[in-house]
C-alpha positions as CSV (number, residue, x, y, z in Angstrom):
1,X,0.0,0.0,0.0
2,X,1.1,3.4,-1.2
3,X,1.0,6.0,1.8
4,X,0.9,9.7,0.8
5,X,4.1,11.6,1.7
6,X,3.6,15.1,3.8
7,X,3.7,18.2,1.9
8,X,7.0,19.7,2.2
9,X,7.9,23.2,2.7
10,X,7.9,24.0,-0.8
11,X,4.6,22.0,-1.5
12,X,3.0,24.1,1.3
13,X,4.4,27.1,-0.2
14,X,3.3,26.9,-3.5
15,X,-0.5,25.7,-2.8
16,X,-0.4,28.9,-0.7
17,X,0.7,31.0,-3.9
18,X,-1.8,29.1,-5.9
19,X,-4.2,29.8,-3.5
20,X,-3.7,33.9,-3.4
21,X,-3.4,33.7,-7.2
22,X,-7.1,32.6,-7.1
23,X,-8.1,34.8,-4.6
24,X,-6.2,38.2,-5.5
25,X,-8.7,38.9,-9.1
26,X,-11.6,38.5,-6.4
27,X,-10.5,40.6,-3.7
28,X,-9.5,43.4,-6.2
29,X,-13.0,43.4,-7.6
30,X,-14.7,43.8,-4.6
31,X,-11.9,46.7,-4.0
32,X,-12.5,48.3,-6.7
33,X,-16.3,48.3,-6.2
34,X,-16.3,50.0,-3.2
35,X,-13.5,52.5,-4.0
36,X,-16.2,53.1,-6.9
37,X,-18.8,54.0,-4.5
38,X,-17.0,56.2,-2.5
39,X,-16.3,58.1,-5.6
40,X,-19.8,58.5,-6.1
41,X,-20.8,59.6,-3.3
42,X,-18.2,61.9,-3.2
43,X,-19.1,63.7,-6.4
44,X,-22.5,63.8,-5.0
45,X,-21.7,65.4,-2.0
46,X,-22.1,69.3,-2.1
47,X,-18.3,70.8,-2.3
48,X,-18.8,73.8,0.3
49,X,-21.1,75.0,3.1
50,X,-23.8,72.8,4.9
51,X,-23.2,68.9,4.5
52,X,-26.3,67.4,2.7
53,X,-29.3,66.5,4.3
54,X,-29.7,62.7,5.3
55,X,-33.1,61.6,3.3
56,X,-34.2,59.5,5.9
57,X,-34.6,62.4,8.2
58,X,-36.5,64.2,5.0
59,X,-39.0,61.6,5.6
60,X,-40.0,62.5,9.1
């Protein structure tokens, strides 16, 4: 009977690269999708004097 060897330093090492590779195009989307929301909510926002009025406290 064949038993499986351990994973090696190296073998540890480069499932953990293979697993960041996988992950990295995912994280950076969801980066850049909030990064894209604050940018629209700061060209919303008025550039001088009062801050903008909160809508839910329009609804009152």
């Amino acid at each position: 009977m064949i038993r499986p060897q351990p994973l090696g330093q190296v073998d540890r090492l480069e499932a953990f690269a293979g697993l960041a590779r996988g992950l990295a195009p995912d994280f950076n989307n969801v980066l850049m999708a909030i990064l894209g929301n604050i940018n629209l909510v700061a060209l919303a926002a008025p550039s001088a004097g009062e801050p903008a009025p909160c809508p839910a406290w329009s609804r009152r």
